[in-house]
N, C-alpha and C positions, 0 to 999 in steps of 0.2 A: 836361418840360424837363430838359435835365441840369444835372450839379451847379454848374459855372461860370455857367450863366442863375439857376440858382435863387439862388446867392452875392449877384447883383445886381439879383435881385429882391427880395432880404434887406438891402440895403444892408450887408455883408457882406464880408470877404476870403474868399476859395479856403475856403484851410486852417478859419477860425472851420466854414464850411459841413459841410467834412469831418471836423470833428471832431466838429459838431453828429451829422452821418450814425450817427458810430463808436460815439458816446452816446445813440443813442438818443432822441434831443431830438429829431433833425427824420425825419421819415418817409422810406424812399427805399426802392426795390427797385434791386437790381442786374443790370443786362443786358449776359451778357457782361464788359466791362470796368469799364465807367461805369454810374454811378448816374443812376437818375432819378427826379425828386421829384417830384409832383401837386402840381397847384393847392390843394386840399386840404390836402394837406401844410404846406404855405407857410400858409397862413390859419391852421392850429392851429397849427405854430411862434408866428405872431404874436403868437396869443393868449394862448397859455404866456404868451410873454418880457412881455408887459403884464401879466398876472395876478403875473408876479416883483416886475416892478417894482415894483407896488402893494403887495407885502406886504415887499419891502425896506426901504419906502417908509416904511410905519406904523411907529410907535415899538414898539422892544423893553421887554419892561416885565421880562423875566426877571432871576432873579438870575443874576450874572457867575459864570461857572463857578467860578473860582479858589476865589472865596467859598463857592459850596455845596460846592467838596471841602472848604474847612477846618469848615465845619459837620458836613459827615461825619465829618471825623478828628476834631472833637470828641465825637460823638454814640457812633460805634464804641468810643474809648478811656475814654469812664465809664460806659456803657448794658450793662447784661445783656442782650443781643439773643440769640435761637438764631441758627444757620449759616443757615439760612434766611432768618430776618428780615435779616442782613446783609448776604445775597446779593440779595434784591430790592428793598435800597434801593441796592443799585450798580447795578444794572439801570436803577433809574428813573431814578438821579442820571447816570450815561453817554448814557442817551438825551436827558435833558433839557438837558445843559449841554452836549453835544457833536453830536447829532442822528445819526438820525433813529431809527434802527432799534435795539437793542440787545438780544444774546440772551447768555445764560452756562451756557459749555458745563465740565462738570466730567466727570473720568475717571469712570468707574463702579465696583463696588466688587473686578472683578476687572485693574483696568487694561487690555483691553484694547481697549476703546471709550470713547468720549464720548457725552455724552448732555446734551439741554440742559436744562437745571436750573429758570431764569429768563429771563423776555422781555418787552419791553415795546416803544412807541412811541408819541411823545409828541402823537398823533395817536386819538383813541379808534377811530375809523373801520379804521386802517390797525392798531393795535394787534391789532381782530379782523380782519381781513385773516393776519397775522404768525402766531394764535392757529392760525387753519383751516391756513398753510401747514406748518406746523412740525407738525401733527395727521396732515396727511396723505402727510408724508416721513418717510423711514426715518431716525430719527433719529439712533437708534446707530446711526453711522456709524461703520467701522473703514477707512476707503480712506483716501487719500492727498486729501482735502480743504485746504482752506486751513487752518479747525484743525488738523486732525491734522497738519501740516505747522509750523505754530505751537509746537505742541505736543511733537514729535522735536524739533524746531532749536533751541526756546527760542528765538526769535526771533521779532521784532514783522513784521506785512507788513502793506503800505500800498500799494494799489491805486488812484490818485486815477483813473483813467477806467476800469470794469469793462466786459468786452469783452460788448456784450449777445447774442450768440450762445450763449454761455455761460451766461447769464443764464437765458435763455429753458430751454435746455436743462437747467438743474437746477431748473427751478420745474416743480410738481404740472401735469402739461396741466388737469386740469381748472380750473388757477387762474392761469394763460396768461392770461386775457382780464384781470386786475384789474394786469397789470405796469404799464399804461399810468395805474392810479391811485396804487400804489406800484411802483416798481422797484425796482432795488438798482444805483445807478451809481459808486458809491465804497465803498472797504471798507476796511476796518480789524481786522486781527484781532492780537490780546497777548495774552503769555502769562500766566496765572497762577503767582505761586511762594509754595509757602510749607514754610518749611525750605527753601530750595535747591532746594526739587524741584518741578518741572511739573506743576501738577495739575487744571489747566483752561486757559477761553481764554474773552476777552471777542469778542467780534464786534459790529461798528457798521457799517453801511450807510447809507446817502443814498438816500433816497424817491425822489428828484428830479436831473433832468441839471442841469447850472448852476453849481453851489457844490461840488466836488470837494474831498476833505481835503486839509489840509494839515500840512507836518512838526507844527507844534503844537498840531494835533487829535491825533497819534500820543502827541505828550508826555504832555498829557493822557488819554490812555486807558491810560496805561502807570503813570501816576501811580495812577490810581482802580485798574488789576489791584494792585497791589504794594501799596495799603490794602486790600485783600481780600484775598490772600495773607494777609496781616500778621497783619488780624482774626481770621481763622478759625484760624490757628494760635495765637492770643493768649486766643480765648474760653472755655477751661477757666480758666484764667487771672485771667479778669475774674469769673467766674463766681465763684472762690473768693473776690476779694477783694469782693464782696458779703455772702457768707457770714460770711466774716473779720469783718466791720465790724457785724456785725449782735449776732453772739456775744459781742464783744467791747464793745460800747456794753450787753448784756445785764449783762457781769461786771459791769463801772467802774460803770449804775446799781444794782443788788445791795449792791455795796462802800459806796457811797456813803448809802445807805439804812440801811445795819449799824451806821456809826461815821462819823458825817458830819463828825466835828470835828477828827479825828485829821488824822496828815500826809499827807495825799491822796499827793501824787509818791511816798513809800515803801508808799503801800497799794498801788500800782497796779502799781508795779515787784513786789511780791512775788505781785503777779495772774496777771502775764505770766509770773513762772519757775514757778508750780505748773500753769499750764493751757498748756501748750505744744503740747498735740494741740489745743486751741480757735484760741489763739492764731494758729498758725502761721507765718507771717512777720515777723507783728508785735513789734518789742521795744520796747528804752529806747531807740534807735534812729531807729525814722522813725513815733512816738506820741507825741502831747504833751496834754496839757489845756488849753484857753485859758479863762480868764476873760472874757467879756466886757461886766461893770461893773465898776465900781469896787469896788461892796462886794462882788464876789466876789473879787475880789485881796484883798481884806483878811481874807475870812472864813476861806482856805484856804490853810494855809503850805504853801509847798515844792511851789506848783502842777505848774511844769514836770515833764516828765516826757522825757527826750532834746532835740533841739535842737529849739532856738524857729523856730516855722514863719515868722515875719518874719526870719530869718536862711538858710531853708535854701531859701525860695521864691525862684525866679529875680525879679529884680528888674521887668521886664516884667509879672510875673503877678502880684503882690503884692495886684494892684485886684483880682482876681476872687477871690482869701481874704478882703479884708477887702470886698468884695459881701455871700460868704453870710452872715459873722460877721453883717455889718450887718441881716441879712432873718431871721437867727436869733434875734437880742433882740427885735426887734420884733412876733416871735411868729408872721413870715410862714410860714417854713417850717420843719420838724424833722430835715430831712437833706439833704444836699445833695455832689455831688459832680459834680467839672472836674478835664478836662484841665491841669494846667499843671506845666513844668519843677519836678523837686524835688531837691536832690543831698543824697544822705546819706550821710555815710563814703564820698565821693569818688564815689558811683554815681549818675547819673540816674535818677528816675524819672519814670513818667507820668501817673498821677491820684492824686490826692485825694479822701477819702470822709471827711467832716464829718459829725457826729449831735451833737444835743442829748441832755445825758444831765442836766439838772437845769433848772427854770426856777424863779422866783421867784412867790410867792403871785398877784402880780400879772399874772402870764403872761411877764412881763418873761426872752429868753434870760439865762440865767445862766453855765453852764459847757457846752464842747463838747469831745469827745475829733475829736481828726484822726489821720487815719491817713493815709500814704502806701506 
């Protein structure tokens, strides 16, 4: 039948038919002008759009994207992750909150190819599908692909109906016959930047004809490149202020072990001017001591040490310092470190790194150095 019968044997307009055609939804060979569609055809159309229904149908249990990016920009901005580890939790976090397909393609180390780095699908089936096709295409790529064109422009592109002739023809022949269990009918590809400059590219596809991206699926994949960007130029960074906190919680309990009765806030300040290759960022500045008993405010004059973190933490975030404080006397945990707003001498900062550096006979936390 041609396509106007088949339209109305779909309960269907023209056009829905024809764009079914375009995307690869509905089966059709073309003769000549006109398309025409098998019986066949028509019955697995139908049974797709039922199989839709029913899994539209079922309730979503995932978490809301929005949310596991800010899970991410917390987890990136306090975790010592390697490039790696941060790269294939944006892989899985892309796929999973935006769907279906996601790969990350990163320049190589002479610039002038890409090559994909990380891939997933939130699919395990279709994931090794994704695995064998990416194994058996030429990966470094240097043509003029949708990446590599991503990538010169700096620009985002967003393909909601992917032309499946094109499809067909950049997929492995040997792997031709599984298009029909995953395809690639919508595309999404962003650029990566970090420093200003272009140095990969996220790519998303749609398994599936049906549910085509939208502007804010682009938003969203632009938002997760530019936390990657971000990260990866940030993680020397994070790395040291790990290091920082660790040497530095070494010194304060040292000091405090030597002459525990003296004026702690003047021991600590002459800490930070004799060790400043330890030190390194850290001053009187954005370090402090808190007390958290009472009989430790009493025990140790001149605690403070720079400005008091209940003054310099954004008001918002004030409950997640007085969380760890609260989980550190209680003896739950001995270091801890969150994301939250910190301004000190006018500069924002981004994490905080808490340690216990004394407890009391009783396990009870007693004193913590913070750093920001």
């Amino acid at each position: 039948m041609n396509l106007k019968e088949a339209a109305r044997a779909l309960g269907v307009h023209y056009q829905t038919a024809y764009r079914s055609v375009r995307s690869g939804e509905l089966g059709a060979v073309r003769v000549g002008t006109v398309y025409e569609v098998s019986e066949a055809s028509i019955a697995r159309f139908r049974s797709l759009r039922q199989a839709e229904r029913r899994v539209l149908a079922a309730p979503d249990d995932a978490t809301d994207g929005a949310q596991q990016h800010d899970s991410l920009v917390e987890v990136f901005a306090a975790l010592r992750l390697s490039p790696e580890a941060r790269i294939r939790a944006t892989a899985h976090h892309t796929a999973s909150s935006i769907g279906d397909t996601a790969v990350i393609w990163l320049a190589d180390a002479s610039g002038t190819a890409v090559e994909p780095v990380a891939w997933t699908n939130r699919c395990a089936a279709h994931d090794a599908i994704l695995s064998a096709a990416i194994q058996e295409s030429d990966s470094r790529s240097s043509s003029r692909t949708p990446v590599e064109w991503v990538m010169q422009t700096g620009r985002s592109l967003h393909v909601a109906f992917a032309d499946q002739a094109l499809v067909r023809n950049a997929t492995p022949p040997a792997l031709r016959c599984w298009l029909d269990v995953m395809g690639c009918h919508s595309i999404i590809v962003v650029p990566i930047r970090s420093a200003e400059q272009v140095i990969g590219a996220i790519w998303l596809s749609r398994d599936r004809a049906g549910a085509p991206y939208r502007p804010e699926d682009v938003a969203a994949a632009e938002a997760d490149a530019e936390l990657l960007g971000g990260t990866l130029a940030a993680s020397p960074a994070i790395a040291s202020a790990w290091r920082t906190r660790a040497e530095v919680q070494a010194l304060v309990q040292r000091e405090l072990d030597r002459e525990p009765n003296l004026d702690l806030g003047e021991r600590i300040r002459g800490v930070l001017e004799r060790r400043p290759d330890v030190c390194g960022v850290v001053d009187a500045s954005n370090m402090c001591i808190v007390a958290l008993t009472p009989e430790a405010r009493r025990s140790y004059p001149g605690l403070e040490v720079g400005a008091s973190f209940v003054e310099v933490v954004a008001e918002q975030h004030r409950g997640r310092v007085v969380d760890l404080f609260e989980r550190m006397t209680v003896g739950e945990i001995d270091y801890g470190c969150r994301r939250i707003v910190v301004t000190v001498a006018g500069v924002r900062q981004a994490t905080m790194h808490v340690a216990i550096v004394r407890r009391a006979n009783d396990a009870t936390g007693y004193l913590v150095i913070a750093l920001s």
